[in-house]
C-alpha positions as YAML, in Angstrom:
chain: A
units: angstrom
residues:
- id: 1
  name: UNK
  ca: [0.00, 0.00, 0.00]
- id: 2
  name: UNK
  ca: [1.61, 3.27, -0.75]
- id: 3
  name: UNK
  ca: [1.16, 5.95, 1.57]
- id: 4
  name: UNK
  ca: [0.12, 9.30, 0.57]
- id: 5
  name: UNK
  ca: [1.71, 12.18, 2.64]
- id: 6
  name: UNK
  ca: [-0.33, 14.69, 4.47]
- id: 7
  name: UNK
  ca: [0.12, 18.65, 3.19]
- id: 8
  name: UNK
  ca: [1.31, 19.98, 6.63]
- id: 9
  name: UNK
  ca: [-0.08, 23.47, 5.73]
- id: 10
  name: UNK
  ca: [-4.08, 21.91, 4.94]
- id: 11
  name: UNK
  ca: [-5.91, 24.62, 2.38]
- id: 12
  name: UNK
  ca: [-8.09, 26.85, 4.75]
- id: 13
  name: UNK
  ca: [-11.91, 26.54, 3.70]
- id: 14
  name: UNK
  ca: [-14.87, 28.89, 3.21]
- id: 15
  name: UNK
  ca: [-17.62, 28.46, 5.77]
- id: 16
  name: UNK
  ca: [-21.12, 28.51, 5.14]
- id: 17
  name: UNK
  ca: [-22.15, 31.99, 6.31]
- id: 18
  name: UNK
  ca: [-24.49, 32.20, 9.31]
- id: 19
  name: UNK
  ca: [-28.27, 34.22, 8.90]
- id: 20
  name: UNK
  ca: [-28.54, 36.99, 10.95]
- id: 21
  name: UNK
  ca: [-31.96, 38.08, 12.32]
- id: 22
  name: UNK
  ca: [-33.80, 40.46, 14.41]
- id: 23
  name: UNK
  ca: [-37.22, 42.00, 15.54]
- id: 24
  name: UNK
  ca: [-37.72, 44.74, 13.06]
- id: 25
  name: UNK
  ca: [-40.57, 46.73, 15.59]
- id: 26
  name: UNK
  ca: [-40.91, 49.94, 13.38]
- id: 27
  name: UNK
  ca: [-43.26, 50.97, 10.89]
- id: 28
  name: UNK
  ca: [-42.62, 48.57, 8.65]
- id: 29
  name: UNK
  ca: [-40.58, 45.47, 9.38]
- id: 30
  name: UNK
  ca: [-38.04, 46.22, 6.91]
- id: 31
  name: UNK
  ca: [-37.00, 49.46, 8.31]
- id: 32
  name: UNK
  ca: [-34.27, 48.67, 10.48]
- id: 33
  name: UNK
  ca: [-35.82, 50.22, 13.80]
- id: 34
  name: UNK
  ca: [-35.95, 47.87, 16.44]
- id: 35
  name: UNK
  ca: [-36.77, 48.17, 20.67]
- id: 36
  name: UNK
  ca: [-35.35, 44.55, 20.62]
- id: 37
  name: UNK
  ca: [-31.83, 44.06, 21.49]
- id: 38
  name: UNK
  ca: [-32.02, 40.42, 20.93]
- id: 39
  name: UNK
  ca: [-30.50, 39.26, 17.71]
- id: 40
  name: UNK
  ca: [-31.00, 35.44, 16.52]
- id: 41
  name: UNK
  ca: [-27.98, 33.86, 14.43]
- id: 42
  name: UNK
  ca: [-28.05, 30.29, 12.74]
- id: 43
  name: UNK
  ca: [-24.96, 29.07, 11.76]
- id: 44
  name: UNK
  ca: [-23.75, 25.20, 10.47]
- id: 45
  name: UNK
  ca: [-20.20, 26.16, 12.53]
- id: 46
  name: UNK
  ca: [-19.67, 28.52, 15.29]
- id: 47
  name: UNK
  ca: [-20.02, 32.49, 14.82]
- id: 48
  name: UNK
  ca: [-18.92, 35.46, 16.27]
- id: 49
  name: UNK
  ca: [-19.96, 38.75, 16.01]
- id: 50
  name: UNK
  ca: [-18.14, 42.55, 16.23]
- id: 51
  name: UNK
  ca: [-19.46, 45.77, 16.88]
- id: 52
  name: UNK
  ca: [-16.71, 47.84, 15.53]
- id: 53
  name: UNK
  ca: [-16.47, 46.36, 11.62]
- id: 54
  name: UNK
  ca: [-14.35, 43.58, 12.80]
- id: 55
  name: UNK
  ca: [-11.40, 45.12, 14.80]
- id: 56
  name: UNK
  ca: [-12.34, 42.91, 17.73]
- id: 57
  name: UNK
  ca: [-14.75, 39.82, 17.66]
- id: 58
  name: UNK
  ca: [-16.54, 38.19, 20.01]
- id: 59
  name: UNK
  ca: [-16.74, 34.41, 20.19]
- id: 60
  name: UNK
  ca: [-21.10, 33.51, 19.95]
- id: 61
  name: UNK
  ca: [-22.76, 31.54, 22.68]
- id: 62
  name: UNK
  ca: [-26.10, 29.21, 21.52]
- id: 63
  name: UNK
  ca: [-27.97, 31.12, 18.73]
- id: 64
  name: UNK
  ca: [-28.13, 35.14, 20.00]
- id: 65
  name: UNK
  ca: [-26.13, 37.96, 21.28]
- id: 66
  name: UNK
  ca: [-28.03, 40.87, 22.89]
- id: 67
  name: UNK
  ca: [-27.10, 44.48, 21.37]
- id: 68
  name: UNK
  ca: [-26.98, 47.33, 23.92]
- id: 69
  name: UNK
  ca: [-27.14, 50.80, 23.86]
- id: 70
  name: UNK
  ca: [-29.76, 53.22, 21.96]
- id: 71
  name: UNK
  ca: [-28.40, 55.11, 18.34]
- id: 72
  name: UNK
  ca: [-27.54, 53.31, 15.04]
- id: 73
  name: UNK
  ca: [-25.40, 49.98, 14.90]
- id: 74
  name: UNK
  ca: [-23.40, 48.47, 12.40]
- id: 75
  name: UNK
  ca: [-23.36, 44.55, 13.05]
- id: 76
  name: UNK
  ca: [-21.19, 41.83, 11.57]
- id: 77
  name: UNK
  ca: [-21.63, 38.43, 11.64]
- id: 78
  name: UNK
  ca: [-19.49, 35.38, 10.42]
- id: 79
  name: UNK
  ca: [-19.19, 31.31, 11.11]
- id: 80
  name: UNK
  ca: [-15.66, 30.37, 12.49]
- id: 81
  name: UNK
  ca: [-15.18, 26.49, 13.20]
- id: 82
  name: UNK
  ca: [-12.07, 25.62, 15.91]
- id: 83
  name: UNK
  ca: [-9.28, 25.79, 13.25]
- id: 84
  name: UNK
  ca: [-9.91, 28.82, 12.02]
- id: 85
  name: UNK
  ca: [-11.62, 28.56, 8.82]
- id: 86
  name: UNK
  ca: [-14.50, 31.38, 8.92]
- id: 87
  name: UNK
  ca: [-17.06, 32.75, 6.19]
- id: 88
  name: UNK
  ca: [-17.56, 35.43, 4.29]
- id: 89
  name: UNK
  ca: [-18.99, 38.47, 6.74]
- id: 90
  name: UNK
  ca: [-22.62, 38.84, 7.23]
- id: 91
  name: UNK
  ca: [-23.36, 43.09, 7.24]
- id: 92
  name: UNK
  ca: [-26.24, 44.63, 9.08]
- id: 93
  name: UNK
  ca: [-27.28, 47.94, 10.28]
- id: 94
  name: UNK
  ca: [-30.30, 49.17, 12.85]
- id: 95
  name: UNK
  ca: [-31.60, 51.71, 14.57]
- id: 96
  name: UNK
  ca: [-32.53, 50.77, 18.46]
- id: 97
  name: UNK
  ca: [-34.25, 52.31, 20.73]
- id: 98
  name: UNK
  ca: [-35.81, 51.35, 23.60]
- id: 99
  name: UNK
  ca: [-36.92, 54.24, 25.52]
- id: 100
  name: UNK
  ca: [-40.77, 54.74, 25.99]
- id: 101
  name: UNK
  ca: [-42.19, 57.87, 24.66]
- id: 102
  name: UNK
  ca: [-43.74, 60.56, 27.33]
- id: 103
  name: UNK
  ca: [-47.06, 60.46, 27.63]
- id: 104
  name: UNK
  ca: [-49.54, 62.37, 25.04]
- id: 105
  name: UNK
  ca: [-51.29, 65.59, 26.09]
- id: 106
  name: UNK
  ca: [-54.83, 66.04, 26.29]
- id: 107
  name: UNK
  ca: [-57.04, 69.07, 25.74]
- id: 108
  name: UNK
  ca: [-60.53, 68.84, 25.79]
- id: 109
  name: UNK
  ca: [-62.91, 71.13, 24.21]
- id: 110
  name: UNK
  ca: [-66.82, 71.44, 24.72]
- id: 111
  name: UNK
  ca: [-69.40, 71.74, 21.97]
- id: 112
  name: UNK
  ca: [-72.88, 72.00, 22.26]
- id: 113
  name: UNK
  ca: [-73.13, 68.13, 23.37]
- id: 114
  name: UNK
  ca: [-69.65, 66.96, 21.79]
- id: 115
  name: UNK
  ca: [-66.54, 66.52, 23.83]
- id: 116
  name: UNK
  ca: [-63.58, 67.12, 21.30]
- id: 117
  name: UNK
  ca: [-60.38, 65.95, 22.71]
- id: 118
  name: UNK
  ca: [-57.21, 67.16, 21.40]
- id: 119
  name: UNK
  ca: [-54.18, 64.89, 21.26]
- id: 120
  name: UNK
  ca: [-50.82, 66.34, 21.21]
- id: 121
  name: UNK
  ca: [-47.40, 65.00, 21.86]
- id: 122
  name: UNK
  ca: [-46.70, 62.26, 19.83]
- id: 123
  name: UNK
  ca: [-43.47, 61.58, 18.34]
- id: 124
  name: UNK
  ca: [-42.68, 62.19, 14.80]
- id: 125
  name: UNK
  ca: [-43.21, 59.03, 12.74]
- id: 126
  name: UNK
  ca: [-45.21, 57.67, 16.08]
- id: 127
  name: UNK
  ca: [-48.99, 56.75, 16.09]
- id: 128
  name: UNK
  ca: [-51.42, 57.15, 18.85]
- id: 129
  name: UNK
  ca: [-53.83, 54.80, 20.21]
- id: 130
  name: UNK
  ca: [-57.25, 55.07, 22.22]
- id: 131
  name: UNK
  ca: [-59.15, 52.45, 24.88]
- id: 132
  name: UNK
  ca: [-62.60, 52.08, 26.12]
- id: 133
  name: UNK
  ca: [-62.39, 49.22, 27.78]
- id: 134
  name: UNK
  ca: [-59.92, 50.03, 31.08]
- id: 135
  name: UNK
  ca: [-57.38, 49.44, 28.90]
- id: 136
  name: UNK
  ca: [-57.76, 45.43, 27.84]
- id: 137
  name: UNK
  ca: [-57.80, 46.94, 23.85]
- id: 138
  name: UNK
  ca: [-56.77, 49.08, 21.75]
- id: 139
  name: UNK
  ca: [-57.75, 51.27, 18.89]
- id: 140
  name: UNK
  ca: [-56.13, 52.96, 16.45]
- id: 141
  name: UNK
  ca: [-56.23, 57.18, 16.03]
- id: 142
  name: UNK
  ca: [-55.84, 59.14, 13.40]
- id: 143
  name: UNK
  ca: [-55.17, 63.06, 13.02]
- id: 144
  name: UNK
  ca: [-54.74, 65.22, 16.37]
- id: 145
  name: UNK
  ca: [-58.63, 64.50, 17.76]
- id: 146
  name: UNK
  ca: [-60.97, 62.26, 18.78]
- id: 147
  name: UNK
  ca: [-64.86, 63.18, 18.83]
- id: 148
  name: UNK
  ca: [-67.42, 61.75, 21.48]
- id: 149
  name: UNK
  ca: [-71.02, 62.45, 22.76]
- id: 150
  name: UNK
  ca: [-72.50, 59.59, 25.14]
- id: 151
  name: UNK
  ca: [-73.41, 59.13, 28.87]
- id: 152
  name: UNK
  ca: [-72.13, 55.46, 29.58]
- id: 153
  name: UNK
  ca: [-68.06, 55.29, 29.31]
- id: 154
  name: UNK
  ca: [-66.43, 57.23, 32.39]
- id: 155
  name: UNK
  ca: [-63.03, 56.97, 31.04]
- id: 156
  name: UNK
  ca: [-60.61, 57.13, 28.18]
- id: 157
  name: UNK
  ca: [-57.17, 55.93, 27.96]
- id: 158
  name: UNK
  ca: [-54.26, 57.21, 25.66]
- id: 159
  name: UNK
  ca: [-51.40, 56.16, 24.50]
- id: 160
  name: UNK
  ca: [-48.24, 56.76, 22.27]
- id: 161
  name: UNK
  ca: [-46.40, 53.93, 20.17]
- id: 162
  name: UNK
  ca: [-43.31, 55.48, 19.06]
- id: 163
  name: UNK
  ca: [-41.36, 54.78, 15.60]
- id: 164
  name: UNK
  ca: [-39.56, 52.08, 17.29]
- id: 165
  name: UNK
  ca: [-42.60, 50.16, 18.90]
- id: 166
  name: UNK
  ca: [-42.05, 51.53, 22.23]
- id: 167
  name: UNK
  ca: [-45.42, 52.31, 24.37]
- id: 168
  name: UNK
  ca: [-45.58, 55.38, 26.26]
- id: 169
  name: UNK
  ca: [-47.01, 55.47, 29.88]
- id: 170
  name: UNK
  ca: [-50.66, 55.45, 29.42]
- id: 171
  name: UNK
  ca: [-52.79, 58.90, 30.18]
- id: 172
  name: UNK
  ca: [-56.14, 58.66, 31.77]
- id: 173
  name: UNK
  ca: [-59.24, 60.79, 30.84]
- id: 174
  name: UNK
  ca: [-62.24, 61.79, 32.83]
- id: 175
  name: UNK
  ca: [-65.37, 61.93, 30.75]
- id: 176
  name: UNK
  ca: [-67.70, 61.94, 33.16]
- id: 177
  name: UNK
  ca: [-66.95, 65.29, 34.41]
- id: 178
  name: UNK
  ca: [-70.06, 66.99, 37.09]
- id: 179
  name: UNK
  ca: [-71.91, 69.59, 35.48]
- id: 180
  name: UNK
  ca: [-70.50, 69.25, 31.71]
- id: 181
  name: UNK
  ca: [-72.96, 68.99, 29.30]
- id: 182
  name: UNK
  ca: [-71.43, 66.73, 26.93]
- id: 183
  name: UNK
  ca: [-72.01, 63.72, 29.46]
- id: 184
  name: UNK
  ca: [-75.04, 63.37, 27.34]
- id: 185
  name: UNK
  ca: [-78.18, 60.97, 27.36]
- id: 186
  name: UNK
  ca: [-78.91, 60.62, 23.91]
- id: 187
  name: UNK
  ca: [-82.34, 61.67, 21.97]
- id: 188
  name: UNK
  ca: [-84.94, 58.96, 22.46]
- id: 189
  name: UNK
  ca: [-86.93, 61.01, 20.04]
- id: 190
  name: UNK
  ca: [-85.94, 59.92, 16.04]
- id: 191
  name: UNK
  ca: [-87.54, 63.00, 14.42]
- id: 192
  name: UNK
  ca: [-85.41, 64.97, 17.34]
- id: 193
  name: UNK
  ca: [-81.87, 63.25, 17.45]
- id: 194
  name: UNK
  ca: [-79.35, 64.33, 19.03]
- id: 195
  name: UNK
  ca: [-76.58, 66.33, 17.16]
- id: 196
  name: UNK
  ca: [-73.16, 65.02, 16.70]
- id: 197
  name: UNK
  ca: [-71.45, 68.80, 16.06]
- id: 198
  name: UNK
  ca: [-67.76, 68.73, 14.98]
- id: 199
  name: UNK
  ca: [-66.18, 71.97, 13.47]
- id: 200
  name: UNK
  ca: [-64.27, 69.59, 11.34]
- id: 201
  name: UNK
  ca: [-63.74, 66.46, 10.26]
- id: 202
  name: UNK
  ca: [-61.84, 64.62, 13.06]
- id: 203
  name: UNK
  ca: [-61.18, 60.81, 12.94]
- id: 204
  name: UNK
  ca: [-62.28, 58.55, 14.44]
- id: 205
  name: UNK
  ca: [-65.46, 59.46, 16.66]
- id: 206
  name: UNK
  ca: [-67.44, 57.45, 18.64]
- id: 207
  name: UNK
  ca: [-70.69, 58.05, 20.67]
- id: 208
  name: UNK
  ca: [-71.50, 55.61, 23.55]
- id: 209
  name: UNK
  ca: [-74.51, 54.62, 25.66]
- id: 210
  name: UNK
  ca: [-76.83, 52.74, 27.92]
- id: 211
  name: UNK
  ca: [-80.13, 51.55, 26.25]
- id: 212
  name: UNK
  ca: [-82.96, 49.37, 27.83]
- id: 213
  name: UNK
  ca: [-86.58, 48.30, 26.43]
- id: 214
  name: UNK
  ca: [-88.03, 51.68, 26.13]
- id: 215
  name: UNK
  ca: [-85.05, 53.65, 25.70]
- id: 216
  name: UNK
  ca: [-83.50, 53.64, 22.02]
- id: 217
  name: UNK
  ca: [-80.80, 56.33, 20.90]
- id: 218
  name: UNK
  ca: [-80.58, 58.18, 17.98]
- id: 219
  name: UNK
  ca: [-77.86, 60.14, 17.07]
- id: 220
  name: UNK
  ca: [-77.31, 62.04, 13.88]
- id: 221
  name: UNK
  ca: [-74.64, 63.43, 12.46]
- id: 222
  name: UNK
  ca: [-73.53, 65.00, 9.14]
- id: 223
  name: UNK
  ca: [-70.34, 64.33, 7.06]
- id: 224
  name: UNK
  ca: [-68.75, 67.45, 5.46]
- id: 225
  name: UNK
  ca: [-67.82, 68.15, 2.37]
- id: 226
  name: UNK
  ca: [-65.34, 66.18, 1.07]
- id: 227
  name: UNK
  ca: [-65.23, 63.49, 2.91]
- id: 228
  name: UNK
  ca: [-66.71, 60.16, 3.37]
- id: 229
  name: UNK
  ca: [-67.61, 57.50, 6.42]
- id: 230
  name: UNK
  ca: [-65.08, 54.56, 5.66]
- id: 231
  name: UNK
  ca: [-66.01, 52.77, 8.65]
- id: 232
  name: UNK
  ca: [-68.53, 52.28, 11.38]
- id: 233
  name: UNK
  ca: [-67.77, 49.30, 14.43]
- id: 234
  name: UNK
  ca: [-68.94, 48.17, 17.72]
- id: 235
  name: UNK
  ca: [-66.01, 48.77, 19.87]
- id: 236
  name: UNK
  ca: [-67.74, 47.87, 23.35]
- id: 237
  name: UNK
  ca: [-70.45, 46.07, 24.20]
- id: 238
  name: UNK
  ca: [-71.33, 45.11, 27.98]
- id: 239
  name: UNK
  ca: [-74.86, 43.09, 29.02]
- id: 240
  name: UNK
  ca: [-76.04, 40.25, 29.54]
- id: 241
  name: UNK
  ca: [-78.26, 40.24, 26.71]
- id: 242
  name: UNK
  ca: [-76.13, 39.37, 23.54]
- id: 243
  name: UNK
  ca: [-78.18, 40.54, 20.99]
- id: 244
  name: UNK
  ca: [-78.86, 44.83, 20.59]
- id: 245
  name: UNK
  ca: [-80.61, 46.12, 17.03]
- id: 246
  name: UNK
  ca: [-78.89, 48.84, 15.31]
- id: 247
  name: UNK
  ca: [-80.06, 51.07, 11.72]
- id: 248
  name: UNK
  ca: [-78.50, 53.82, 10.08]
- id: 249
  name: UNK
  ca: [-80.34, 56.02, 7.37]
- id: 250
  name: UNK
  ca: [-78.88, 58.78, 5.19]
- id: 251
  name: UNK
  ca: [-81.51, 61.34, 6.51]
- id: 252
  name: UNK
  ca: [-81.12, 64.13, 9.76]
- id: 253
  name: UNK
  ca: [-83.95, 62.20, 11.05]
- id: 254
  name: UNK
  ca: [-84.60, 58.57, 11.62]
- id: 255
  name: UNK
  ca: [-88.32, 58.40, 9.97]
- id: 256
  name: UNK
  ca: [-87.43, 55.09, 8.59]
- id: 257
  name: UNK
  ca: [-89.45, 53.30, 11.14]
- id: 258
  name: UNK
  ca: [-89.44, 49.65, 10.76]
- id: 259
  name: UNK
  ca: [-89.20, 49.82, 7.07]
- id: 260
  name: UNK
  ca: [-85.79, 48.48, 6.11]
- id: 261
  name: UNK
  ca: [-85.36, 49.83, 2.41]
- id: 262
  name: UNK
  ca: [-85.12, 53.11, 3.89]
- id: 263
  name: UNK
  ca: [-82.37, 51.86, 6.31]
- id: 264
  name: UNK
  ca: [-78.72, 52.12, 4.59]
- id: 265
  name: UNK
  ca: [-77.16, 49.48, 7.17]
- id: 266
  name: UNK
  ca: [-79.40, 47.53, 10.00]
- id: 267
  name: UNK
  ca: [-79.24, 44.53, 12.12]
- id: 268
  name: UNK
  ca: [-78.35, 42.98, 15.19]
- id: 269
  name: UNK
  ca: [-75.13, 43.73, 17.46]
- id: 270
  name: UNK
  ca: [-73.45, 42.21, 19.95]
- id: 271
  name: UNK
  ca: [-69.91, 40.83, 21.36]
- id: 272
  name: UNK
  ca: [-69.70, 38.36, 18.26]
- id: 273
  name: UNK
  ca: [-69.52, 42.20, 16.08]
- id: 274
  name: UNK
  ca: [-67.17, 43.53, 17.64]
- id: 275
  name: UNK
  ca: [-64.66, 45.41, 15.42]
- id: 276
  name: UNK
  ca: [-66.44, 44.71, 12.15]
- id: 277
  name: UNK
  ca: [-67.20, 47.25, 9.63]
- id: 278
  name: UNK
  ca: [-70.68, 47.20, 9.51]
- id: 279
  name: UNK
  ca: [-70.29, 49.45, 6.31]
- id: 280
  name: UNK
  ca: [-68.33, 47.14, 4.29]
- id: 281
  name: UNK
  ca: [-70.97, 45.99, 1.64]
- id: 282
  name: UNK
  ca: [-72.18, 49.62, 1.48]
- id: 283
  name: UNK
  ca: [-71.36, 51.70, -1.89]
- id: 284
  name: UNK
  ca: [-69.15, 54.20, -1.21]
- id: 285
  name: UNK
  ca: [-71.46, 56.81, -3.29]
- id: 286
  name: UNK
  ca: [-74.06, 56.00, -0.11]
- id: 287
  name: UNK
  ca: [-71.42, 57.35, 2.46]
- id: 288
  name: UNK
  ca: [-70.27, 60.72, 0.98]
- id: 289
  name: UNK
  ca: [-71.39, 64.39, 2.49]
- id: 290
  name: UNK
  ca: [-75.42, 64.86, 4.03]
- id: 291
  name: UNK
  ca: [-76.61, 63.81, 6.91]
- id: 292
  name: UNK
  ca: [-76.74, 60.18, 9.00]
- id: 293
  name: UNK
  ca: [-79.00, 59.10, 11.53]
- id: 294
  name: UNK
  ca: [-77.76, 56.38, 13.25]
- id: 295
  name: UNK
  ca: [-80.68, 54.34, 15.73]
- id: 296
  name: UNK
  ca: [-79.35, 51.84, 18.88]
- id: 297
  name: UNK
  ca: [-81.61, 49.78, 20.65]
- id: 298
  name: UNK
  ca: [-82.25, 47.03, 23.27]
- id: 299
  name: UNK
  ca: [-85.57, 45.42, 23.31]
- id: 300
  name: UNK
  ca: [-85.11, 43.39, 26.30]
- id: 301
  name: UNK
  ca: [-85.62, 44.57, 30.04]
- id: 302
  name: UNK
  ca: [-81.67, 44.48, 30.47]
- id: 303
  name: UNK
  ca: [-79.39, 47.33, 30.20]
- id: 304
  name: UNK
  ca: [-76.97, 47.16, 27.45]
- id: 305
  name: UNK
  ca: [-73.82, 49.80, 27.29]
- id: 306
  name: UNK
  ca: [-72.56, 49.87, 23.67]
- id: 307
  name: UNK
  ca: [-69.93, 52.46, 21.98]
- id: 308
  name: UNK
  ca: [-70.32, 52.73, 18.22]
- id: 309
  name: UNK
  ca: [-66.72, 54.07, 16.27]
- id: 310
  name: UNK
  ca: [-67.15, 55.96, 13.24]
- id: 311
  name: UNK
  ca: [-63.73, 56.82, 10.78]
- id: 312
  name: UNK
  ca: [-64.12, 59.16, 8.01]
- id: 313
  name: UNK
  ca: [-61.52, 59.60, 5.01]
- id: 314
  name: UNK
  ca: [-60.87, 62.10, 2.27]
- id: 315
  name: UNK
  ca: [-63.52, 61.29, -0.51]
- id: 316
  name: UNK
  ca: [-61.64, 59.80, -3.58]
...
């Protein structure tokens, strides 16, 4: 058998280069902006990683490394096995940021029976969000207001999620304020409503109440010029009775009666509804500028508290 020698200086190899991954929180999840300092690497070999484009590395435990330290970060990656060999370098860059936001400002102003509140604060490239509920969910704002007339909901919440996902602490509003006319029982009376008066458009609004056997709402309201009502949802809902009847007609009074042609949306509501756009299968033409009358009621003998979200957009 003839032996063949052994080169006693073996080729180095090229290593299979690792994937490098993280929690991309930010608006989008390809825009680099993370609150997560965890980053996950898989890797055939071993890896190590350097912060400062590979004049020192540091040898990878398992399958992260935690990044530290808010501002921009430059991260490379690569697969070394114990003789040496390593792969090509895996580049990444992110923003992170993990401190919360302050809380929003709110200023509330009065209007006939409308409570406008006025959110200010938020971050650039942050959103704002809204609860009902003592904070269990959230909803999504839009502009710098929110609109409400109602009598059953004691309490907002707000909140700001900043570009980076971070939530800010959460600010507490009193609607039910002693002597404020905009703690309103709504009209039981449909060829008397009650008014829903905004100076301007603001998005969303939502009007809230208690109804029993005997004690429909109505509510109307009229979209400006301009715009049109993209949405309308059940965003809370407490009774025991499950099942509440809601219309809406395109008219400043609800004169429908029981006739449902007249009616541009109607049906039941209850828990199961929750967050659906009621308006969905509505043509658009239907929700444009005029007047809305929108009718809530229980016909059993136990109390039902509902709030009812409305969104309007800029009419295409």
């Amino acid at each position: 058998m003839t032996n063949v020698p052994t080169s006693p200086n073996p080729q180095p190899r090229v290593l299979a280069k690792p994937v490098l991954s993280f929690s991309d929180t930010g608006l989008s999840v390809s825009d680099g902006v993370t609150h997560i300092g965890a980053w996950q690497v898989s890797s055939l070999e071993g890896w190590e990683f350097s912060f400062n484009m590979g004049a020192t590395w540091t040898r990878g435990q398992g399958d992260f490394f935690d990044v530290q330290g808010d501002g921009p970060k430059t991260i490379w990656v690569r697969a070394r096995d114990d003789l040496g060999n390593t792969s090509d370098i895996v580049v990444v860059s992110c923003v992170l940021d993990t401190m919360p936001p302050a809380a929003v400002q709110a200023a509330m102003v009065s209007q006939d029976f409308t409570r406008l509140v006025k959110v200010s604060g938020v971050e650039d490239q942050g959103r704002w969000e809204y609860s009902v509920d003592e904070q269990r969910t959230w909803l999504p704002g839009s502009g710098d207001r929110l609109a409400l007339l109602g009598n059953a909901l004691p309490v907002l919440w707000l909140r700001q999620i900043d570009l980076a996902g971070n939530k800010s602490p959460v600010e507490r509003v009193n609607l039910q304020e002693t002597n404020n006319t905009t703690w309103h029982e709504a009209s039981g009376n449909p060829l008397q409503p009650s008014l829903f008066v905004f100076a301007t458009s603001p998005s969303p609004w939502f009007c809230h109440g208690s109804v029993v056997r005997g004690d429909a709402d109505y509510v109307r309201f009229d979209i400006p010029v301009g715009q049109r009502l993209q949405s309308m949802r059940l965003i809370h809902y407490s009774s025991p009775d499950p099942i509440a009847f809601f219309a809406l007609q395109r008219a400043p009074v609800f004169d429908a009666g029981i006739d449902v042609s007249r009616m541009l949306v109607y049906g039941h509501m209850g828990p199961q509804d929750l967050k659906r756009n009621v308006l969905e299968d509505v043509a658009p033409g239907q929700l444009t500028a005029g007047s809305m009358t929108l009718w809530f009621q229980q016909t059993g003998p136990l109390a039902t508290e509902y709030a009812i979200e409305l969104v309007f957009q800029t009419a295409q």
